[in-house]
MARZAFI-96144 format. One line per field, with one value per residue (C-alpha): x, y, z. Coordinates in nm, 3 decimals. Example, Ala and Ser with C-alpha at 12.3 -4.5 7.8 and 13.67 -1.06 7.14 Angstrom:
BEGIN
u c(1.230, 1.367)
v c(-0.450, -0.106)
w c(0.780, 0.714)
***
This chain:
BEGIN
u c(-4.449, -4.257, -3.870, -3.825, -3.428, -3.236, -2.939, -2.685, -2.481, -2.607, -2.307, -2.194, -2.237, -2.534, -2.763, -2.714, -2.796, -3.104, -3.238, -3.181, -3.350, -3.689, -3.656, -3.649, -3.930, -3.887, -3.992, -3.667, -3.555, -3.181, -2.991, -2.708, -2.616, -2.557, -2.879, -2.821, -2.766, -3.081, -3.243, -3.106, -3.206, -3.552, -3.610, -3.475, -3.140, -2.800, -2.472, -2.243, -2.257, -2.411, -2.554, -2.917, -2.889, -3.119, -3.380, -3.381, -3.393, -3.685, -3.897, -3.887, -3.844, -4.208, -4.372, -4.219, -4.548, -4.601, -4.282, -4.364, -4.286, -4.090, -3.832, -3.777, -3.490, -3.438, -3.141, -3.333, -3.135, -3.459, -3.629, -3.443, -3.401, -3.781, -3.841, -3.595, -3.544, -3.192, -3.004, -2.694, -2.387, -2.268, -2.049, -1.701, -1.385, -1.119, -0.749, -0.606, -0.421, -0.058, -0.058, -0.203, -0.455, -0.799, -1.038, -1.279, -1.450, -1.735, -1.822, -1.753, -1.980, -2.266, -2.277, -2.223, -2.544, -2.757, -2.722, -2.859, -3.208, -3.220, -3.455, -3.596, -3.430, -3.234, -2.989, -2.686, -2.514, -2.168, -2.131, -1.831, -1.466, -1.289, -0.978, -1.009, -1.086, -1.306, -1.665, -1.596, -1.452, -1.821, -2.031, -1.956, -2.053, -2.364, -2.417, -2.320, -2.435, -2.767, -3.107, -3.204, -2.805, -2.799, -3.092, -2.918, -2.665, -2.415, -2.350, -2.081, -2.174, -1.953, -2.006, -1.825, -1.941, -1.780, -1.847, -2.044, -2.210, -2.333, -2.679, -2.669, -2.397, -2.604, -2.964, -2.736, -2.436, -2.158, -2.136, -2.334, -2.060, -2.190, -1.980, -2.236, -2.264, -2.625, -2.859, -3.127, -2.883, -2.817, -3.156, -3.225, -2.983, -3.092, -3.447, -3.303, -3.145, -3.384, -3.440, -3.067, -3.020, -3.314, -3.117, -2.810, -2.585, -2.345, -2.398, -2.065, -2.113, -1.826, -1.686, -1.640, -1.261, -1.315, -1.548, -1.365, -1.059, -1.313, -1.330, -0.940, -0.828, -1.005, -0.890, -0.498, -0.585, -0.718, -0.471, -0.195, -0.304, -0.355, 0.034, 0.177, 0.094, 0.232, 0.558, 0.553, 0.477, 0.785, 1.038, 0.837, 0.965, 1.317, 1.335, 1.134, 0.818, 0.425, 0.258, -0.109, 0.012, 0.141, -0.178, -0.343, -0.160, -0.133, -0.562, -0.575, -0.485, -0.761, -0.565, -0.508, -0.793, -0.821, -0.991, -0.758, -0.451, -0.456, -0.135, -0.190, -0.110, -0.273, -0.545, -0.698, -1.012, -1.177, -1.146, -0.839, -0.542, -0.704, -0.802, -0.436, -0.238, -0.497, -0.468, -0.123, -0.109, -0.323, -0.105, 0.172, -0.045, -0.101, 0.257, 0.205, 0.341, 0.532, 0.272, 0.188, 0.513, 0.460, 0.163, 0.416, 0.556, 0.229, 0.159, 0.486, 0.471, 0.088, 0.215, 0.496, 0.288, 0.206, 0.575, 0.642, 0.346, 0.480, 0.813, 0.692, 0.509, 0.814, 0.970, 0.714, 0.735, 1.104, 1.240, 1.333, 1.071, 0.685, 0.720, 0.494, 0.336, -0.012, -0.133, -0.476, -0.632, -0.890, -1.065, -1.034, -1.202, -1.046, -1.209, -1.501, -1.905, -1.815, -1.774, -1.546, -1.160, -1.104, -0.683, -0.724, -0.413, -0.528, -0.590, -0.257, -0.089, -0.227, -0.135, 0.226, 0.198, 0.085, 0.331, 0.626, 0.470, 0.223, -0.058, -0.285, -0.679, -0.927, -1.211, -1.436, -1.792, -1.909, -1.625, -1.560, -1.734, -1.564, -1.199, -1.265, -1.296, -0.995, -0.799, -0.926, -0.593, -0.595, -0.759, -1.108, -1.294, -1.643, -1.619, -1.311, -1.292, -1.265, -0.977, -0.770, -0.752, -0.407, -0.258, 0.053, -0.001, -0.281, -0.306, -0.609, -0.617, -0.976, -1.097, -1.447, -1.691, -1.698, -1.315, -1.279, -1.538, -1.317, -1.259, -0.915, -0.903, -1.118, -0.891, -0.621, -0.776, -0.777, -0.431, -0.117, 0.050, -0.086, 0.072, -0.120, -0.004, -0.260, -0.244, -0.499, -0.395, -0.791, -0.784, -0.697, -0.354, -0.357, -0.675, -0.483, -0.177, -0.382, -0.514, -0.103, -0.105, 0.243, 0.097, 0.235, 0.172, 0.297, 0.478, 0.422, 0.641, 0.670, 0.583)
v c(3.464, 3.169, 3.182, 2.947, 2.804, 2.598, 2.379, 2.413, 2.080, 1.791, 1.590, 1.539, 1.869, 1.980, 1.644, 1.688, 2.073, 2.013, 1.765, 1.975, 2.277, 2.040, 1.964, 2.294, 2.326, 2.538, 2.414, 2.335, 2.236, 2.080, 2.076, 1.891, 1.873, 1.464, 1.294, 0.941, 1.179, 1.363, 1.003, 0.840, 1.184, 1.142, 0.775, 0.907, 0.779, 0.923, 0.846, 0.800, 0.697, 0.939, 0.793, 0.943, 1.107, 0.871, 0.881, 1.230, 1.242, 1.001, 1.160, 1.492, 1.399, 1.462, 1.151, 0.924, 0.739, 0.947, 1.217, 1.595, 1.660, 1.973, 1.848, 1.818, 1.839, 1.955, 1.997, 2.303, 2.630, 2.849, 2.631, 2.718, 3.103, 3.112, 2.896, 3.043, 3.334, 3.201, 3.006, 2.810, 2.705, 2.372, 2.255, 2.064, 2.285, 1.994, 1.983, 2.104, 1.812, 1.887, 2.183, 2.252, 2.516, 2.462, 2.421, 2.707, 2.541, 2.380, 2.732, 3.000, 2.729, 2.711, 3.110, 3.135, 2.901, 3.098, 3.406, 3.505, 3.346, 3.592, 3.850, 3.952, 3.976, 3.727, 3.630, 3.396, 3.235, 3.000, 2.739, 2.541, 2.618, 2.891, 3.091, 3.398, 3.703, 3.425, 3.583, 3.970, 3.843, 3.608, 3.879, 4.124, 3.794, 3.809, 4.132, 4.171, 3.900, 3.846, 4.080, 4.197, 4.374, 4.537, 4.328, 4.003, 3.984, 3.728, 3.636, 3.373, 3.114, 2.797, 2.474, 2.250, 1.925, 1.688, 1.370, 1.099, 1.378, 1.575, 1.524, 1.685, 1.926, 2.134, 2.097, 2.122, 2.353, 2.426, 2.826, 2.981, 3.217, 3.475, 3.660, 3.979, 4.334, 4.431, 4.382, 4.230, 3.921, 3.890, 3.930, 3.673, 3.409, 3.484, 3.358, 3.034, 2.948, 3.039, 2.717, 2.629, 3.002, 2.964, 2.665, 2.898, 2.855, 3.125, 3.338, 3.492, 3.796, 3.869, 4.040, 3.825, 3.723, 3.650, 3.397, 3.268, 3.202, 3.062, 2.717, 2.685, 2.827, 2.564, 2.251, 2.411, 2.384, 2.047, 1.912, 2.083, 1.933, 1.590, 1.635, 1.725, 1.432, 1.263, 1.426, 1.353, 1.013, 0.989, 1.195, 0.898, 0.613, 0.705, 0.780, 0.491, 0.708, 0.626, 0.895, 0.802, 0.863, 1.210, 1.328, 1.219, 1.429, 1.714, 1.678, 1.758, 2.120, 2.309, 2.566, 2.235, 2.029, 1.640, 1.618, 1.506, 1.402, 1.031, 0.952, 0.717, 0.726, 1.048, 1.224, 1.223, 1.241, 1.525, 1.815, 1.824, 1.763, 1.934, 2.240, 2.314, 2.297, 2.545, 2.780, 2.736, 2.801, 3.114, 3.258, 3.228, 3.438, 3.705, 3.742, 3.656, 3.243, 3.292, 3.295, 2.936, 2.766, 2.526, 2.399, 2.246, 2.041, 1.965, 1.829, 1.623, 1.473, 1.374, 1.189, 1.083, 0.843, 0.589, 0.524, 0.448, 0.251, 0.026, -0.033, -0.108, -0.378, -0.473, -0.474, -0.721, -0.946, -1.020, -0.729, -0.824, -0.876, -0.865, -1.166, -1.446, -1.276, -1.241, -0.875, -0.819, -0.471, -0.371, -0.052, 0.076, 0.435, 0.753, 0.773, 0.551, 0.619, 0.704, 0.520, 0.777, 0.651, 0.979, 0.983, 0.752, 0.654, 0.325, 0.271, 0.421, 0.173, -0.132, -0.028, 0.000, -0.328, -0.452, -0.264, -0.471, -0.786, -0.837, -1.038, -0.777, -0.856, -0.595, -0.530, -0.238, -0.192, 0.059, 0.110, -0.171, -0.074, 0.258, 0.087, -0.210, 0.078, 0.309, -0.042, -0.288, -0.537, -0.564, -0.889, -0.817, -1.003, -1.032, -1.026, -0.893, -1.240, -1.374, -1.083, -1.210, -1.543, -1.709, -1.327, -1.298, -0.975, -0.793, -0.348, -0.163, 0.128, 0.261, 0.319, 0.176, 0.060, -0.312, -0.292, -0.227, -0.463, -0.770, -1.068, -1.111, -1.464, -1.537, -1.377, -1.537, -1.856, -1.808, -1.619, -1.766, -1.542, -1.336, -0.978, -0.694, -0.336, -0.057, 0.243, 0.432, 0.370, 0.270, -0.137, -0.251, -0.348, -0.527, -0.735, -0.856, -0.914, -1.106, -1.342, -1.390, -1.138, -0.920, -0.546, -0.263, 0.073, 0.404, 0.616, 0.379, 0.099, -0.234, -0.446)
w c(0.107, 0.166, 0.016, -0.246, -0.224, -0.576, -0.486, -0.771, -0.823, -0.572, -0.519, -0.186, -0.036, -0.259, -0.240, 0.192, 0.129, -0.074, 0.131, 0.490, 0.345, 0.234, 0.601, 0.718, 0.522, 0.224, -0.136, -0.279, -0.671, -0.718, -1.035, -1.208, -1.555, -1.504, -1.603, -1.425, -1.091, -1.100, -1.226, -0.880, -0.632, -0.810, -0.695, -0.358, -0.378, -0.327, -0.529, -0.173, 0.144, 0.430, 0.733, 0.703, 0.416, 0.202, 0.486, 0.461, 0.097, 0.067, 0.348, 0.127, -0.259, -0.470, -0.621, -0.344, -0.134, 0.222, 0.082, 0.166, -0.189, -0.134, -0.338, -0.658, -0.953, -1.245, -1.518, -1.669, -1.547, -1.691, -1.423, -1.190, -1.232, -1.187, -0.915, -0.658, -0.465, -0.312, -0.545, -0.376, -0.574, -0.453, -0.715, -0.694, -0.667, -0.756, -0.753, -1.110, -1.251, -1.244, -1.013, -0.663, -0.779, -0.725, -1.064, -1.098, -1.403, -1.275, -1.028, -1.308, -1.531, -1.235, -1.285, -1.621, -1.705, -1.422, -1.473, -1.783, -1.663, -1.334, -1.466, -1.113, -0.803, -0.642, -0.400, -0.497, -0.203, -0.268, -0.101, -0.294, -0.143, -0.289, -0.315, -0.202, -0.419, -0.614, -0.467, -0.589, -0.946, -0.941, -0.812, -1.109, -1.355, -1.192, -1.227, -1.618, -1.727, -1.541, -1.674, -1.382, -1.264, -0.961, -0.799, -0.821, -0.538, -0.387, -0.075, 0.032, 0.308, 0.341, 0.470, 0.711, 0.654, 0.835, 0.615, 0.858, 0.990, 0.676, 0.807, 1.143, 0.991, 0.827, 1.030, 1.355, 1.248, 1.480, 1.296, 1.020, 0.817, 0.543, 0.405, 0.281, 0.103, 0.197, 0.512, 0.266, 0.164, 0.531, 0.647, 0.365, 0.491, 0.855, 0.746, 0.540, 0.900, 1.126, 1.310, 1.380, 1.475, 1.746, 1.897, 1.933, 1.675, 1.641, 1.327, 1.231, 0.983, 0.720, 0.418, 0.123, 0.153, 0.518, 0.396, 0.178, 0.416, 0.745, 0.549, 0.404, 0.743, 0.938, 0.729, 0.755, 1.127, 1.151, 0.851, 1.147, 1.441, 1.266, 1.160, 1.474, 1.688, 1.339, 1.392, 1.783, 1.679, 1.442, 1.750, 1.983, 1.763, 1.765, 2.152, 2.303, 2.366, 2.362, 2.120, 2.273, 2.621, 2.489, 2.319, 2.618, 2.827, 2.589, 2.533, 2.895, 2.842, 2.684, 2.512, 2.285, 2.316, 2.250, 1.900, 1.589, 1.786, 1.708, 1.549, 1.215, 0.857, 0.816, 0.630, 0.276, 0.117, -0.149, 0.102, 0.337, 0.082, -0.211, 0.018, 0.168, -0.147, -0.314, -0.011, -0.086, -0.426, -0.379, -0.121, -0.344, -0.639, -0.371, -0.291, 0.080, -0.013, 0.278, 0.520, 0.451, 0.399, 0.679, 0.500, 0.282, 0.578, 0.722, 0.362, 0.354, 0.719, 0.612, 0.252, 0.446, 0.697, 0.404, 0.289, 0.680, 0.723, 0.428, 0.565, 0.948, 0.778, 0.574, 0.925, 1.048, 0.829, 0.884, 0.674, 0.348, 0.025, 0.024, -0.234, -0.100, 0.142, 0.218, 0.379, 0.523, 0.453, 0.679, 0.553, 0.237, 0.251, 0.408, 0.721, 0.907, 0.782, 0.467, 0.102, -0.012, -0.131, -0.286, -0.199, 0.099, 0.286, 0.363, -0.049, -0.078, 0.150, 0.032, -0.361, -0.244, -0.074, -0.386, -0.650, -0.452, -0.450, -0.165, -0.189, -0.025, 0.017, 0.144, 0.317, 0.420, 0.536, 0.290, 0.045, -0.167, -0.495, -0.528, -0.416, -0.702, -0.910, -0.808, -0.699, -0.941, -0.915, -0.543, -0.415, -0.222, 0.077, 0.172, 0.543, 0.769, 0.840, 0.516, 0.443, 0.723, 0.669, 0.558, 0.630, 0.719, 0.867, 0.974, 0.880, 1.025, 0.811, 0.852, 1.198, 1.110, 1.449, 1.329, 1.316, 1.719, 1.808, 1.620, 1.799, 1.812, 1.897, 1.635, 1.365, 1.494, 1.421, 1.067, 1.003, 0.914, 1.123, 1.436, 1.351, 1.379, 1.253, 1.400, 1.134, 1.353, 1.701, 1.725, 1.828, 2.173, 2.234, 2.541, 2.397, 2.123, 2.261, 2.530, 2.221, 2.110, 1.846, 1.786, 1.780, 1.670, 1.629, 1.481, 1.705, 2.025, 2.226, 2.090, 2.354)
***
């Protein structure tokens, strides 16, 4: 008999879950406990932005015209219980306000609310990011509270979704992690995944706290990498140096690879910054805090990047006051193919702009509703075009397509002044220097 799989919270990671699995072809039923969400996945639209992701949603949702209708939702946990044989948690793990821990609430909730309606057996997998020791305090829940005991089991399987690429994230997965206590839950998880493990992806077979770590491990690493070449861009500014020449020449050796060594104003978004303070904070409850000092710095060189993007744009606009001034924002989200502004840099930038007088005025292909929001005194354009014009400076804070292929000429038309600052060493310098713009860059030579 075919499995039956439930998708436990369809935000971001849950809504691209649900969907994938309907197009691997199992019946699948999401829940959420927010009414206008389920409302909006029923009509086949998603809350964010996710290239595909709507497409994907709509081809599988029941009651849409020509829809497989192997997917449904629900906000019925009863429903739910009966319906699946694999039950994933996908729920938010947010940053505790006032402390770096991460919030368990909406997790020990999602389990809390399930298991009292598993009366036959069932596998539980996690999906949400965790700290460790988190999946063998949940697994006794399940089995206390949950009718049928022993025969409902957990499992722990995270996902790295790499938002942009949700979509081919999890149909296409780079690594499948489960983090197991029986053959049946892995033989279980083996069958969920069958098609990507027939195209070779690795399947990587773990205890619990080993699965737990993969996914805070990997985002210390990247959050790392992406503050090293910060630092080398910040040793490169005081000594004359070019910091994209250097990660060029350091991408070259394979041991370190080419991937997240543009210099910029750094990371943000809901995962990176939220996931290394929690690993910190963790460590520290464990006794082993030590271990993960450097995280600290990493954290501080990243949050560090904004203040110094301010004050090279103070710098190029003659040095003194942003009174008066007109700034040009261009991107407004934390990273390119995405509508998310959750603790965006370039956000960050322009409010502190702003807060010291700064006439700033965005713009950004996909984010603008959720900046207005977050933002809502900052001034916002239409076009890139229409953001730029009477600027007295230019800051590209968003590496976004549409960004790169500017015409620089054209801009320059309709700014006051023609000074570009690059905060993602992503535009052309040469091409708008050629059109009589004054570029500059973090961490590279002025002229």
């Amino acid at each position: 008999m075919a499995l039956k799989i439930t998708v436990i919270g369809t935000g971001y990671l849950g809504a691209t879950h649900a969907a994938a699995m309907a197009e691997l072809g199992f019946e699948v039923l999401g829940l959420d406990v927010v009414p206008e969400k389920i409302e909006m996945l029923q009509r086949g639209e998603v809350p964010m932005y996710e290239p595909g992701l709507e497409e994907l949603l709509r081809k599988h949702v029941a009651g849409i015209e020509g829809s497989s209708g192997r997917l449904r939702f629900t906000m019925d946990f009863a429903e739910v219980a009966e319906f699946g044989d694999i039950h994933f948690v996908c729920v938010n793990t947010p940053q505790k306000h006032g402390e770096y821990a991460c919030d368990m609430s909406y997790v020990d909730a999602a389990f809390a609310s399930l298991a009292p309606h598993l009366t036959g057996p069932a596998l539980v997998v996690g999906k949400s990011t965790v700290p460790v020791g988190s999946a063998d305090r949940l697994a006794r829940t399940l089995t206390g509270l949950a009718p049928a005991g022993e025969d409902v089991e957990l499992a722990w399987n995270p996902e790295f979704l790499r938002e942009g690429f949700a979509v081919q994230d999890t149909l296409h997965p780079d690594r499948i992690v489960a983090g197991i206590r029986s053959e049946r839950a892995e033989k279980l998880l083996r069958e969920v995944y069958a098609t990507p493990l027939s195209e070779g992806t690795p399947f990587v077979v773990t205890d619990f706290p080993t699965a737990e770590l993969v996914k805070t491990a990997a985002n210390s690493f990247l959050a790392t990498k992406i503050s090293f070449i910060n630092a080398m861009a910040e040793v490169c500014e005081a000594g004359g140096g070019d910091v994209v020449k250097l990660a060029e020449a350091i991408g070259h050796d394979d041991r370190i690879g080419k991937k997240f060594l543009r210099a910029g104003i750094g990371f943000g978004g809901g995962c990176l910054p939220k996931d290394i303070r929690a690993f910190m904070a963790r460590a520290g409850e464990l006794g082993a805090d030590q271990a993960l000092t450097f995280l600290r710095e990493i954290d501080s060189i990243n949050m560090r990047r904004r203040g110094q993007m301010v004050e090279m744009t103070r710098e190029a606009l003659g040095g003194s006051s942003f009174l008066g001034k007109r700034i040009a924002v261009l991107g407004a989200t934390f990273k390119p193919d995405s509508d998310d502004v959750r603790d965006s840099p370039a956000l960050n930038v322009a409010g502190q702009i702003h807060l010291q007088g700064g006439q700033v005025t965005v713009y950004d292909p996909k984010g603008m509703d959720n900046a207005r929001r977050l933002f809502p005194t900052l001034g916002y354009a239409e076009t890139a075009v229409d953001a730029v014009r009477g600027a007295h400076a230019v800051l590209h804070l968003t590496e976004w397509r549409e960004f790169r292929e500017l015409d620089p000429a054209a801009l320059g038309e309709v700014a006051a002044d023609r000074v570009v600052l690059d905060g993602r060493n992503a535009l052309d310098p040469s091409a708008w220097r050629a059109a009589g713009w004054t570029y500059r860059a973090m961490g590279r030579p002025t002229a």
